[in-house]
N, C-alpha and C positions, 0 to 999 in steps of 0.2 A: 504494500500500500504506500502511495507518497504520502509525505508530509506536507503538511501548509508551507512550514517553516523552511525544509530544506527541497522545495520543487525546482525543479531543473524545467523551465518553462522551455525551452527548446524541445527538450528530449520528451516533454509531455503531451507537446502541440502535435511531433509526428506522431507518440500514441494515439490522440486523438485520432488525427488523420487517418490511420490505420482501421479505426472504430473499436478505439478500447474504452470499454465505457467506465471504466476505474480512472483512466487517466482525465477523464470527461471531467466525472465527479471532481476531482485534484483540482483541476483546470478552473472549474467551477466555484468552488471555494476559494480560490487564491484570487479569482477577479472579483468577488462579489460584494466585499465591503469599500472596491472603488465604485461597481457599478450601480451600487445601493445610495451613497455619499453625491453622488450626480446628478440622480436620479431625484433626490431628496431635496438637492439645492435648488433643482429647476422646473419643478412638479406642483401647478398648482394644487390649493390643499382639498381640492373635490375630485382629483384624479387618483387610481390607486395606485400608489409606489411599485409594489408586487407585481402587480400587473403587466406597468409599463417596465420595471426589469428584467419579466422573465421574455419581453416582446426584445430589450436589449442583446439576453443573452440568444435567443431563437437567431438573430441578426451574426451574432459574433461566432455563433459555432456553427451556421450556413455558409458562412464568408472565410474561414478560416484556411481553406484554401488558396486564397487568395491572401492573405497575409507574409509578404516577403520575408519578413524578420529587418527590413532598412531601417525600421525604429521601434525604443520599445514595445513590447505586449502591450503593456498600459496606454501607450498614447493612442495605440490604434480603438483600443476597447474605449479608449474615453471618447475620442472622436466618434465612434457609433453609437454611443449613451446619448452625450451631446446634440447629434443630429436625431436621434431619435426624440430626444423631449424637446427639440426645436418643432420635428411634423407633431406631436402631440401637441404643442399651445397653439400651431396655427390651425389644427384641427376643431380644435374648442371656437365656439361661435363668441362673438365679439361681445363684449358685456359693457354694460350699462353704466354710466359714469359713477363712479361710487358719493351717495351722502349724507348726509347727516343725522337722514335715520337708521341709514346701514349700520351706523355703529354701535357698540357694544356701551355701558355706560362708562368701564373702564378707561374705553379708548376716546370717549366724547373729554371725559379729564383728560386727556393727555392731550389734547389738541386744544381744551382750554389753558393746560399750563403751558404750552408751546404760544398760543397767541398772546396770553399775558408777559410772556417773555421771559421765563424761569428757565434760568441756565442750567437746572438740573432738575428733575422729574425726582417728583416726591417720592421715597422708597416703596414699591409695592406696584410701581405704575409698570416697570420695566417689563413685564410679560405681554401688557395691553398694549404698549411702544412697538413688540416687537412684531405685534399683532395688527398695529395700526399700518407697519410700513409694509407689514405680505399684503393688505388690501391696496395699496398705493400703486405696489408694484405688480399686482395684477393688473391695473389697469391701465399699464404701460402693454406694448406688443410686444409679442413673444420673442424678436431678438434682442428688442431695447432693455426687457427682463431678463436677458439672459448676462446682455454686457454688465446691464448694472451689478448682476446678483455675483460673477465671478469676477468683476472687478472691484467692486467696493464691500460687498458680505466677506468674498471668500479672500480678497487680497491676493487674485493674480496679477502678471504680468501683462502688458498689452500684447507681448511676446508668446505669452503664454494663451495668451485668448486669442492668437492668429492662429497657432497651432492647434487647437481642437476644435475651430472653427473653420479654417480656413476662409476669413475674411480677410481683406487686407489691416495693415496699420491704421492706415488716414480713415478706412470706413471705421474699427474701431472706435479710433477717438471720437467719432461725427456722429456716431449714435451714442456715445455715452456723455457727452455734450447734450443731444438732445432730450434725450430719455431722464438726466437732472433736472433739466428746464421742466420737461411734462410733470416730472414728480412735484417739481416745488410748485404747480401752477397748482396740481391737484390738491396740494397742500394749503395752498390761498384761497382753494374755493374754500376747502372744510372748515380752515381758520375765519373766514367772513360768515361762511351759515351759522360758526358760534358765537357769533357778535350778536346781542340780546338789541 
């Protein structure tokens, strides 16, 4: 049996290849808390994560054929996670601008202490914060959601977001340029509908 720890991903890929379904399994488990972590980051929260991973993994062990070895396992596997919850949010029908009674009462505080101007959110608020910005950023388009959430959530590289995307640099920057603008507009409407 392989190990998680000590897998020889070359030598487990031609098992696979082969159709060794031990080495599947191996295979399997050694990708699945990146393609779980991806899937997670870029999955709105009415979609089922499980779902859309095991459509990931159907992708990556179809394709695996086709997998040269020119770059890591991982970057190829994230690249098809990636592209896959990209068709899953343009899949989802376009939703409805978010407001001020979509909120929860938590997050109606948090956009009262943001418009009052409190540099720091009263202790307790920080779950409905984090709650208030997965609605924000729902309501950005699925690639503007995507630049924002792995360049300012997860803290990549724009380097690092051309390669699992294959955008360019300059598109990069031009949707996460724009995509702050929609957030903060979105965030201007909700802060004016709590103006009494």
């Amino acid at each position: 049996m392989l190990e998680r720890e000590s897998l020889n991903v070359p030598a487990c890929i031609e098992q696979v290849r082969r159709g060794d379904n031990e080495a599947a399994r191996a295979l399997l488990a050694h990708l699945f808390p990146l393609v779980m972590s991806i899937v997670r980051g870029h999955l709105p929260r009415r979609a089922g994560e499980e779902d859309l991973a095991q459509i990931v993994f159907v992708k990556v062990f179809s394709k695996l054929d086709q997998f040269s070895g020119a770059v890591p396992l991982a970057h190829w596997v994230s690249r098809i996670a990636v592209n896959t919850c990209l068709n899953a949010l343009q899949a989802e029908r376009i939703r409805p601008e978010l407001r001020w009674a979509d909120l929860s009462e938590e997050e109606e505080r948090v956009v009262g202490s943001l418009a009052a101007g409190h540099e720091e959110l009263e202790p307790g608020r920080h779950l409905a914060a984090r709650d208030l910005v997965e609605r924000l950023l729902d309501q950005l388009k699925p690639e503007d959601r995507l630049v924002v959430t792995l360049l300012h959530m997860e803290g990549r590289s724009v380097q690092d977001i051309r390669q699992l995307t294959g955008w360019t640099i300059s598109l990069i920057k031009v949707r996460a340029f724009r995509a702050r603008h929609k957030l903060r507009k979105h965030l201007a409407v909700l802060m004016r509908e709590s103006q009494p």
